[in-house]
C-alpha positions as CSV (number, residue, x, y, z in Angstrom):
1,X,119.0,-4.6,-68.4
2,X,115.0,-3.5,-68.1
3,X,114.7,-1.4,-64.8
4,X,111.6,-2.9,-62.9
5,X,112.3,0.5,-60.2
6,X,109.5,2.8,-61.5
7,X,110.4,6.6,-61.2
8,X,108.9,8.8,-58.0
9,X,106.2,10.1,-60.5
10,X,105.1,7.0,-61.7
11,X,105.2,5.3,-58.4
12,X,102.8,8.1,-56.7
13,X,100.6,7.7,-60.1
14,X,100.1,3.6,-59.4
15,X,99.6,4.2,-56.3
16,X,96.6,6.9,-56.7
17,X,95.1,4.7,-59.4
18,X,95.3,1.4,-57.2
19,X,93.2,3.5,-54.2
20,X,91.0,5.0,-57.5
21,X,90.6,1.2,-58.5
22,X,89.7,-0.4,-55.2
23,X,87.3,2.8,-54.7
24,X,85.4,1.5,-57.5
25,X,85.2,-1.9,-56.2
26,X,84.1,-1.0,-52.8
27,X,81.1,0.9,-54.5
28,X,80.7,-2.3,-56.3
29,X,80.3,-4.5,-53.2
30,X,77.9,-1.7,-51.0
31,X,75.7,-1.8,-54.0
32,X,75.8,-6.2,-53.5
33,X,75.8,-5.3,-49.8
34,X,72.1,-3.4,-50.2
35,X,70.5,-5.2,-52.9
36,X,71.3,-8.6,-50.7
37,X,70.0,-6.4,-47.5
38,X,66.6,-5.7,-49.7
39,X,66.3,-9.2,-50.9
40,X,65.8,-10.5,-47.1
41,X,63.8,-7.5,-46.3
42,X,59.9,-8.0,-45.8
43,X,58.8,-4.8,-46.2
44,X,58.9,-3.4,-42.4
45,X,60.7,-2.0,-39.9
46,X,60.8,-5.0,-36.8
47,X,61.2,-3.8,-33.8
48,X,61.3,-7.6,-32.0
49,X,63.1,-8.9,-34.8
50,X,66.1,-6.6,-33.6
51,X,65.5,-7.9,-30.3
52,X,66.1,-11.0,-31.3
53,X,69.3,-10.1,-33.5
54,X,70.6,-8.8,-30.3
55,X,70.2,-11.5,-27.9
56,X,71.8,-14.2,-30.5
57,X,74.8,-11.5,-31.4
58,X,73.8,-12.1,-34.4
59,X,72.1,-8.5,-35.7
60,X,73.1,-8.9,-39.3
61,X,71.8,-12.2,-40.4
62,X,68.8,-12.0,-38.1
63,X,68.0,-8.4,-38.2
64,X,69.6,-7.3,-42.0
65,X,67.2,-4.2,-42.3
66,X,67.2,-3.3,-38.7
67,X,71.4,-3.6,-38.5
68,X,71.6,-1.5,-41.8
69,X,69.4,1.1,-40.0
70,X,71.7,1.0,-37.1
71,X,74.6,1.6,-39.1
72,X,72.6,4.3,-41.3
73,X,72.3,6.5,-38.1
74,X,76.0,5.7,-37.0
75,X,77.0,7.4,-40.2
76,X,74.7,10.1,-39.9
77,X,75.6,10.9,-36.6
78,X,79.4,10.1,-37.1
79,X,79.3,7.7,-34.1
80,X,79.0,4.0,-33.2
81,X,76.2,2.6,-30.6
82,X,78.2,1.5,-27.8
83,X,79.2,-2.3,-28.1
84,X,76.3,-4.6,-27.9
85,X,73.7,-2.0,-28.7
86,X,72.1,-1.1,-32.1
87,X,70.5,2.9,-33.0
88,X,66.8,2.8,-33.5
89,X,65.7,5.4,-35.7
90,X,63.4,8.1,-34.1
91,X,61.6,9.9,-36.4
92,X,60.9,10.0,-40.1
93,X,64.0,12.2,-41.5
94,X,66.1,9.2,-40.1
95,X,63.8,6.9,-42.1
96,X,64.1,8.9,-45.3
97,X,67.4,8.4,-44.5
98,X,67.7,4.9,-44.5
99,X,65.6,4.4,-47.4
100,X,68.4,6.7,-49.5
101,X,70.9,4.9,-48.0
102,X,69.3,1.3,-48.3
103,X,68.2,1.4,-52.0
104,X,70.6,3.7,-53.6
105,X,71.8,2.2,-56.3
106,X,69.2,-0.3,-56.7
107,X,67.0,-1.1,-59.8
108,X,63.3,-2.5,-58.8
109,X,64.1,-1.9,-54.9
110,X,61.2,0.7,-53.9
111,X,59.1,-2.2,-53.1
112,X,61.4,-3.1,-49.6
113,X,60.9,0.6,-48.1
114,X,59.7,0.9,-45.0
115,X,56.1,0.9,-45.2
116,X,55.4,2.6,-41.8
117,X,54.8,6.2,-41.6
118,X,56.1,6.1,-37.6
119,X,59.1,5.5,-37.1
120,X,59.6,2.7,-34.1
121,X,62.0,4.7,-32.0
122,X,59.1,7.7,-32.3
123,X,56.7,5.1,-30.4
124,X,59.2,4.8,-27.6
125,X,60.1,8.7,-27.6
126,X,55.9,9.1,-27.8
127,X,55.9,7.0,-24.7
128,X,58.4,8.3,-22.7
129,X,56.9,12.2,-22.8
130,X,53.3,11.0,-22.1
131,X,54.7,9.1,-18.6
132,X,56.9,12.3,-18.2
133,X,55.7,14.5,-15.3
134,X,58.0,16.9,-16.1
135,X,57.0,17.0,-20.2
136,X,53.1,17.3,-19.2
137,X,54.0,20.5,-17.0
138,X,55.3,22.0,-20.4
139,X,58.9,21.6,-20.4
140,X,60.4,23.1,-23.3
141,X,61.8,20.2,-25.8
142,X,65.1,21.2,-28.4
143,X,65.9,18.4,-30.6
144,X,69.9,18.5,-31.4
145,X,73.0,17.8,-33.0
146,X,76.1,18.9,-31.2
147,X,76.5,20.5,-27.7
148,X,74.2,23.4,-27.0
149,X,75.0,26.8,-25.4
150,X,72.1,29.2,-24.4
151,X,72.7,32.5,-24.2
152,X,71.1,34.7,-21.8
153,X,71.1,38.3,-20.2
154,X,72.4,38.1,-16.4
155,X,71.7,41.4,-14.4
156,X,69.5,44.7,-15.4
157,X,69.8,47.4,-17.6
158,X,69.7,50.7,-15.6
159,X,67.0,53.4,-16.7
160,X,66.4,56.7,-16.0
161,X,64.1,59.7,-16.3
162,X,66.0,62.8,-17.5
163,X,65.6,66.2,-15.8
164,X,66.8,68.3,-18.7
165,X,67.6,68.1,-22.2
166,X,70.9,68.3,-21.5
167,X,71.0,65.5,-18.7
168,X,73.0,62.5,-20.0
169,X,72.0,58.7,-19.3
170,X,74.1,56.7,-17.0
171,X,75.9,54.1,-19.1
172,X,74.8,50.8,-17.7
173,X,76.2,47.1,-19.5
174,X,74.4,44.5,-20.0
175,X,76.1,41.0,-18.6
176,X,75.6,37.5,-21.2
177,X,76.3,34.2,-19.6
178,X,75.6,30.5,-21.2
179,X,73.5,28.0,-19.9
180,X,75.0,24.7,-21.5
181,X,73.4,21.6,-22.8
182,X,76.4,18.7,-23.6
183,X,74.8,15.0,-24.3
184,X,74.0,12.6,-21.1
185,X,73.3,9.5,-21.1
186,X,70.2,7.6,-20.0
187,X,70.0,4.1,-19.5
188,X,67.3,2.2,-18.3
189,X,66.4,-1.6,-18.0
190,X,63.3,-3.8,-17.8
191,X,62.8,-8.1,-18.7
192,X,60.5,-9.5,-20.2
193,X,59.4,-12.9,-21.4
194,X,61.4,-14.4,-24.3
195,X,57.8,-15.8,-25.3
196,X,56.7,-12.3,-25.7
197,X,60.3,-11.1,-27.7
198,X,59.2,-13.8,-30.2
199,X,56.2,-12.5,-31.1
200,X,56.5,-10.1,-34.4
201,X,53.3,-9.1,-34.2
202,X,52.6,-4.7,-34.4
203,X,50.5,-5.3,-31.0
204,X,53.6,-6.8,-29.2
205,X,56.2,-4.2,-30.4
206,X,54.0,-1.3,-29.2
207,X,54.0,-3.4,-25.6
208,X,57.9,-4.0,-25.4
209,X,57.9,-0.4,-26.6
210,X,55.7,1.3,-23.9
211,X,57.0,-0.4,-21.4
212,X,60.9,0.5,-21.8
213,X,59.5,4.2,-22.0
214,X,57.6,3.9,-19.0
215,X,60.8,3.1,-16.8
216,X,63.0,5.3,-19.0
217,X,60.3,8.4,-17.9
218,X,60.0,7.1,-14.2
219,X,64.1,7.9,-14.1
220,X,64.1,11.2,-16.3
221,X,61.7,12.9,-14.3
222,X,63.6,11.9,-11.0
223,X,67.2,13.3,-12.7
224,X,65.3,16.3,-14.1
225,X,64.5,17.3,-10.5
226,X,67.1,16.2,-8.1
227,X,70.2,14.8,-9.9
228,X,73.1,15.2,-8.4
229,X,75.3,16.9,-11.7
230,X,78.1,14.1,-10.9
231,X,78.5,10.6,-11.7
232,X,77.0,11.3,-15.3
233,X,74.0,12.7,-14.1
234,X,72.5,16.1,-15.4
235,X,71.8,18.6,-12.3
236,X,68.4,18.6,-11.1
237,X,66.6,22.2,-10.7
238,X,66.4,21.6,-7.1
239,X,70.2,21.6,-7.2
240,X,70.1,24.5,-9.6
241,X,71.8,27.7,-7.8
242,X,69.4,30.4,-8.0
243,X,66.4,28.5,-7.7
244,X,64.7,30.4,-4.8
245,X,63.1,28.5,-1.6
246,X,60.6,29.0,1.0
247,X,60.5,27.5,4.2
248,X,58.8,24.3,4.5
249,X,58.1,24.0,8.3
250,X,54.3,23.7,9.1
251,X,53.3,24.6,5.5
252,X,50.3,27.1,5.3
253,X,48.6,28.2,2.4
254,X,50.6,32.0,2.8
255,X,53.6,30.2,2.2
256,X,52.1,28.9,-1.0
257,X,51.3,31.8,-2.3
258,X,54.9,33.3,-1.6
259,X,56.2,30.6,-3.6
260,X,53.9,32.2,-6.6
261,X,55.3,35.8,-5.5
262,X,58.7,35.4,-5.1
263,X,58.6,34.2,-8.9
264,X,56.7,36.8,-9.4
265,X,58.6,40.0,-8.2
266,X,61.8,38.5,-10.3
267,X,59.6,39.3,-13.3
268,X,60.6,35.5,-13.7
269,X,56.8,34.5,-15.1
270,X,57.5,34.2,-18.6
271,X,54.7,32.3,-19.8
272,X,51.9,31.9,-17.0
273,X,50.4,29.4,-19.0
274,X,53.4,27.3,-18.5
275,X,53.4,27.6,-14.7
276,X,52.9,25.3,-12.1
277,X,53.5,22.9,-9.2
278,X,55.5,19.5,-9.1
279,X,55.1,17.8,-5.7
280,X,55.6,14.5,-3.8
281,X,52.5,12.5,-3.2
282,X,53.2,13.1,0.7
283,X,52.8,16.6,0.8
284,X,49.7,16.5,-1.7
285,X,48.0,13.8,1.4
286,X,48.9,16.9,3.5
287,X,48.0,19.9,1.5
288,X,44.5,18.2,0.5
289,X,43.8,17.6,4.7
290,X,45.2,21.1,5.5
291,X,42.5,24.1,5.8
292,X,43.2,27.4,4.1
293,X,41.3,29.0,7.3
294,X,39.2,27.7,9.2
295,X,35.9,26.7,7.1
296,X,37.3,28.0,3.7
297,X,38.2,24.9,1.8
298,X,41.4,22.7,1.6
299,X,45.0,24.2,0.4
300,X,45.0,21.6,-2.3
301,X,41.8,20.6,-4.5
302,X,41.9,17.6,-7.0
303,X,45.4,18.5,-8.9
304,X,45.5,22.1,-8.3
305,X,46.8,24.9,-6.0
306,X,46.6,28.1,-6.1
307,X,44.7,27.9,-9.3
308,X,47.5,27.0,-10.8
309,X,48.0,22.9,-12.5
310,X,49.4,20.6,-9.5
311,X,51.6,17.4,-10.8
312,X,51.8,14.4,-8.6
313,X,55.1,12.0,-8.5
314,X,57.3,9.8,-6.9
315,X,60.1,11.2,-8.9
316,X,60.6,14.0,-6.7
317,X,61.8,13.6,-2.6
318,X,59.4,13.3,-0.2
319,X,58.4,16.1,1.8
320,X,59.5,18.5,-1.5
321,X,57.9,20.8,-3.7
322,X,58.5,23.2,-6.6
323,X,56.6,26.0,-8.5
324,X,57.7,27.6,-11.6
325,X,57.5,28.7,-15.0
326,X,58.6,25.4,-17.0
327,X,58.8,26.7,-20.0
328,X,61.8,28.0,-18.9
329,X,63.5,24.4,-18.5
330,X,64.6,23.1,-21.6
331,X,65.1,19.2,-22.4
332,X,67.8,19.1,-25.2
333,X,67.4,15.7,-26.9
334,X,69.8,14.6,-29.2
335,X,67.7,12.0,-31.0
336,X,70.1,9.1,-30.7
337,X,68.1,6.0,-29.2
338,X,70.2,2.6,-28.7
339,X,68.9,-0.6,-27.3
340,X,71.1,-3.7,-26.1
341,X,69.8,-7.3,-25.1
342,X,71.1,-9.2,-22.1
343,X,69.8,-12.9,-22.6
344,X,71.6,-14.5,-19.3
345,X,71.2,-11.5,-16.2
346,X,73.2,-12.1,-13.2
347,X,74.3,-15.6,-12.7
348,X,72.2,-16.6,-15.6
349,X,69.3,-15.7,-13.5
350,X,67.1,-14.9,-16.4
351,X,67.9,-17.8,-19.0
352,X,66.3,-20.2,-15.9
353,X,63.1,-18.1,-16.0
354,X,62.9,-17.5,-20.2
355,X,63.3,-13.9,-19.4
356,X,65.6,-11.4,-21.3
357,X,66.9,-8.3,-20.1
358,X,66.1,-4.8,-22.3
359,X,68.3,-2.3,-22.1
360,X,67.8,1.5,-23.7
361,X,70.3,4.1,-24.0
362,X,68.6,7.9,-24.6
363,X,71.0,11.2,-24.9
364,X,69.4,14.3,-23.0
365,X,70.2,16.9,-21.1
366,X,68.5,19.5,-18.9
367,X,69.1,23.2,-19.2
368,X,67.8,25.5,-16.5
369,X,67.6,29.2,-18.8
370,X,66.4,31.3,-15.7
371,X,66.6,29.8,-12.1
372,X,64.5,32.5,-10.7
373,X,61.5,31.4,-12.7
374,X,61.3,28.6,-9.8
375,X,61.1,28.6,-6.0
376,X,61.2,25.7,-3.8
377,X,60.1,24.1,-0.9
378,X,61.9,21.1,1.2
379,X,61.3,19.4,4.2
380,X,57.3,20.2,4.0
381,X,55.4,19.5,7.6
């Protein structure tokens, strides 16, 4: 009688060349994948073509090259988009690294790369530091991968002046902490007309693109400055222990310059260039009515004080204001940008008007590296 039972040995060797086998035709079918991708391509990265994918649910037959970017960066970054949402890539590297992706493998394909030497995801990044308050006052920017730790010196080092030769130093230790970055979450929203999605045109991608970085920088800044540190939010420097404070009652321009002094005598002015004042738009109407002394000018001139560069916004609360070196705040950006449609709103409020709902997703976090490089001021009167 023929035994059909194959030994251990030859059951573990047909089972590694089954796996081997379908390996081979998995290759097989992302090489048909691609070259079917590059066939539909038109030689462009489109932006309101994804847009469009999205809103149908329907990203891979309406949007091939824009879905296989998506899923480029998901490998890359060994994570999906959240449900609904597709990655747009952000710079070039993540381009160069679609095109490897996209056309490995295919004869004849160079003709479908990405013509564009911006990357579309770049234009909204681009956007969202020009509206940024916070990125025109010279925050630092750190572009990441993984969670960040910052390490930094905490307390003195003694010194001393030595009597003798034979006088020994005092031994004195140096203290390290870590100021941590880990990934947050930004999401922002804004509608527009469905009229306007349709359009491929460069001129209405650049549009749709400005103005989802405009509200995206409107809720940064505001985070940046007072968030709360809870509910996913990063914490704001004004919540930030160790940021120093002066007493806002009745304002005068002495207590001005003690905000510039107290940052000061902490030796906390690490690049002066990089100094200056954030402020509500309230306390700027008071500061540019409010004499230094009698008959010597106003506290505030134009977008300055103290001689120092004076940034106006709604971002932070009324009646506050801070000073500080902001190179010492750094905005780690992890370089993952998602974007989601919403074709119906709330009780299908936007399919009545034509209107479609945008929403983006951007990963940052704020790290404060020395709180006494900034003083504060609440409550101003």
């Amino acid at each position: 009688m023929i035994n059909t039972q194959l030994s251990p040995e030859l059951e573990e060797n047909a089972r590694i060349l089954d796996a081997y086998t379908r390996e081979r035709f998995q290759a097989v079918q992302d090489r048909m994948d691609r070259r079917a991708i590059a066939n539909r391509m038109d030689g462009d990265y489109n932006f309101a073509r994804l847009l469009c994918g999205l809103r149908e649910y329907d990203v891979a037959r309406l949007a091939p090259y824009e879905s296989a970017c998506s899923d480029a960066i998901a490998r890359a970054c060994g994570r999906q988009p959240h449900h609904g949402y597709a990655f747009v890539p952000v710079d070039m590297q993540q381009v160069s690294l679609m095109r490897r992706d996209l056309t490995s493998g295919i004869g004849g394909a160079g003709g479908y790369l990405v013509s564009t030497d911006v990357a579309p995801g770049n234009i909204f990044v681009g956007f969202l530091h020009a509206n940024s308050v916070l990125i025109r006052q010279n925050v630092s920017r750190l572009a990441l991968v993984g969670n960040a730790g910052f390490p930094k010196i905490s307390g003195t080092i003694s010194n001393y002046w030595l009597p003798t030769e034979g006088v020994g130093l005092t031994e004195s230790q140096m203290n390290f902490a870590i100021a941590a970055g880990t990934p947050k979450s930004l999401g922002s929203y804004c509608e527009m007309s469905d009229l306007l999605l349709k359009q491929t045109s460069a001129a209405a991608q650049f549009f749709v693109l400005r103005e989802m970085a405009r509200a995206t920088a409107a809720e940064l800044d505001k985070k940046l400055l007072s968030g709360s540190g809870a509910s996913g939010e990063p914490t704001g420097l004004l919540n930030v222990n160790g940021v120093g404070s002066v007493a806002g009652t009745s304002l005068a321009y002495g207590g001005i310059l003690d905000v510039i002094k107290n940052v000061e005598n902490a030796s906390a002015l690490v690049q002066p260039a990089h100094a200056g004042f954030v402020l509500a738009p309230d306390v700027a109407r008071l500061l540019r009515a409010r004499e230094k002394a009698v008959g010597s000018g106003m506290i505030m001139n134009g977008n300055t004080l103290a001689d120092f560069p004076a940034q106006v916004t709604k971002s932070i609360p009324d009646g506050s204001m801070v000073f500080g070196d902001w190179s010492q705040m750094v905005l780690c950006e992890w370089g993952l940008l998602e974007v989601g449609v919403d074709p119906y709103g709330s009780d299908g409020g936007l399919f009545k008007k034509g209107f479609v709902g945008i929403r983006t997703i951007w990963t940052i976090d704020p790290v404060v590296l020395h709180p006494e490089s900034f003083n504060k001021v609440v409550s101003i009167t």
